[in-house]
N, C-alpha and C positions, 0 to 999 in steps of 0.2 A: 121466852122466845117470841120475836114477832110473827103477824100473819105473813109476810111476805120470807122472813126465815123459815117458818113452818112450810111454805109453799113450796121453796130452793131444797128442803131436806126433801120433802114427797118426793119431787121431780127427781131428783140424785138417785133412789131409792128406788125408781122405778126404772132410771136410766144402767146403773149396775147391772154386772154379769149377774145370773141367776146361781143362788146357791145350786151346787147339784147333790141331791136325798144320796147316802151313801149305798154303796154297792155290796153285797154282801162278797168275801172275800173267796168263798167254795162255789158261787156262782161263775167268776169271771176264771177260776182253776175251770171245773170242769168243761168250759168253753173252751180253754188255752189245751188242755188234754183231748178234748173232741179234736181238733187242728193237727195237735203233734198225731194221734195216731191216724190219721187221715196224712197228712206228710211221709209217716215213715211207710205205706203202701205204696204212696205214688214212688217213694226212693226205690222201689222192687223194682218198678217198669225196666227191664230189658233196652229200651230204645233212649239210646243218647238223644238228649236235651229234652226231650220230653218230660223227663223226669225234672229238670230244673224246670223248666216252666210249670211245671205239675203245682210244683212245693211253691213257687213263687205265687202262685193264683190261691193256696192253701193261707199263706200269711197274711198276703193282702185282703181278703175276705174275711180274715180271725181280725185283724187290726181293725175292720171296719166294722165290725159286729163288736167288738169290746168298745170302740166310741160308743155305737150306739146304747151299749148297756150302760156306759158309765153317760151319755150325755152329752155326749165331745161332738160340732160339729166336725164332720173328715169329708174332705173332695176328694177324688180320685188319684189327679194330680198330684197332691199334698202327702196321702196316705202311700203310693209309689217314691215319691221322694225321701220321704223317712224309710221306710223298706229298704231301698238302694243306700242310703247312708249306712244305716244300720247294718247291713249285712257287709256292702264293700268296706267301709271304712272301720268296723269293728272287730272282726271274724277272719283274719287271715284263713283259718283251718278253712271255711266256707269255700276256700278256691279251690278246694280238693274233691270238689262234689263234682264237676266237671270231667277228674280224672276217673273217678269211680264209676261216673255215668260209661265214659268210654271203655272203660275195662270190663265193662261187663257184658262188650259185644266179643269177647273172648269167648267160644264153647265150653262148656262147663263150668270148670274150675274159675274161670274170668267172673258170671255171671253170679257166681254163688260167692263167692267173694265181693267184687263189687258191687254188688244187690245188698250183700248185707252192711259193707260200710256205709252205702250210700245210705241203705235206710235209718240207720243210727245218728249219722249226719244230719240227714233232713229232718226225722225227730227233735233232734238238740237245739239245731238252728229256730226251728219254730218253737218249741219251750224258751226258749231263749229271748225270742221276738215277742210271744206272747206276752213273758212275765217282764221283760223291761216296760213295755206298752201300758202294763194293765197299772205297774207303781206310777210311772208317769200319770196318768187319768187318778189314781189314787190320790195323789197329790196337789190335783188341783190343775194339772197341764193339759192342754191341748195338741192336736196333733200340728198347728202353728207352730208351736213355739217348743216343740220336742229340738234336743241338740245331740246328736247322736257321739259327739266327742263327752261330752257330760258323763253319758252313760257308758263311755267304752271300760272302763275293768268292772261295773255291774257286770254288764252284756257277756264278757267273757266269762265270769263267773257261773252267770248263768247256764253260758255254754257248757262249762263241767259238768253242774247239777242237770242239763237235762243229756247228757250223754249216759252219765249213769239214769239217771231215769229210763234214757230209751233202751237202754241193754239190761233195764230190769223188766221193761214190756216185752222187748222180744224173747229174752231167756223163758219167761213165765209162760207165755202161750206153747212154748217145746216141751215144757217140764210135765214130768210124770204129779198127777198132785202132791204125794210126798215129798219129789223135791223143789214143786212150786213152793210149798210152805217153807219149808228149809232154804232157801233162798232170800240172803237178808234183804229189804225195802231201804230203797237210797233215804236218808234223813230228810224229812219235812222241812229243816229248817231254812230258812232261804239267808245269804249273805248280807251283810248290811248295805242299807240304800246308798246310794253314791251322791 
């Protein structure tokens, strides 16, 4: 190799994207977990749309915390953009949080009802956003170049896996602890990457 070849590799070499050190995978879980149970309280809130904006300031601040763990720059802008794809374009069920919010200015029976879909809902929604978020950055993606059609039947899958997930968090904090233990744990395993 010449000096001047040698000189063109240094330069390339310095000018490429930075490898990113990888992430440990129970790391960027227990964040996406810290989020979802934090979501499924604000889905309790009693006051329409509050509760949407609640859960929507919940995701957006986990998406921006998982770049930062994994490395990714995110703008505000950017990280609301993907959010909004994700959720409108992915999640039909997600337009159903709006009805639960409003049903839950019903007295009683409204409120204890719609409090607990909604909260199930916003849990799943954000497991959902978490772990598409966290394989994209796994992969090497940025929040640029996230394509929310790409990931739409991950996204929904995930959507399943975290509804049982949130109706395994809510069920457990009621349960007596013999039938906390007696209450089977949704399967770990997550659906293949899309």
């Amino acid at each position: 190799m010449s000096k001047a070849e040698a000189v063109a590799a240094e330069k390339a070499a310095e000018t490429a994207a930075p490898t990113r050190a990888p992430v440990p995978k129970a790391e960027a879980d227990v964040l996406i977990d810290k989020h979802m149970l934090g979501a499924m309280g604000v889905g309790l809130v009693p006051i329409p749309v509050i509760d949407l904006i609640g859960v929507g300031a919940i995701q957006f601040t986990m998406i921006r915390k998982l770049a930062v763990l994994y490395g990714v720059e995110a703008s505000d802008a950017r990280v609301r953009t993907v959010l909004m794809s994700l959720l409108g374009g992915s999640v039909p069920a997600f337009g159903a949080l709006p009805l639960f919010s409003l049903v839950q200015m019903i007295p009683v029976i409204g409120w204890t009802v719609g409090a607990g879909a909604a909260s199930i809902l916003s849990g799943a929604s954000t497991y959902a956003v978490g772990h598409t978020m966290r394989r994209h950055f796994e992969s090497g993606g940025t929040v640029d170049d996230f394509k929310a059609e790409a990931a739409k039947e991950t996204f929904k899958d995930l959507m399943e896996k975290g509804k049982s997930a949130a109706k395994y968090v809510s069920r457990r904090g009621k349960a007596d602890p013999a039938e906390a233990a007696a209450t089977p744990k949704p399967a770990t395993t997550e659906p293949a990457a899309s």
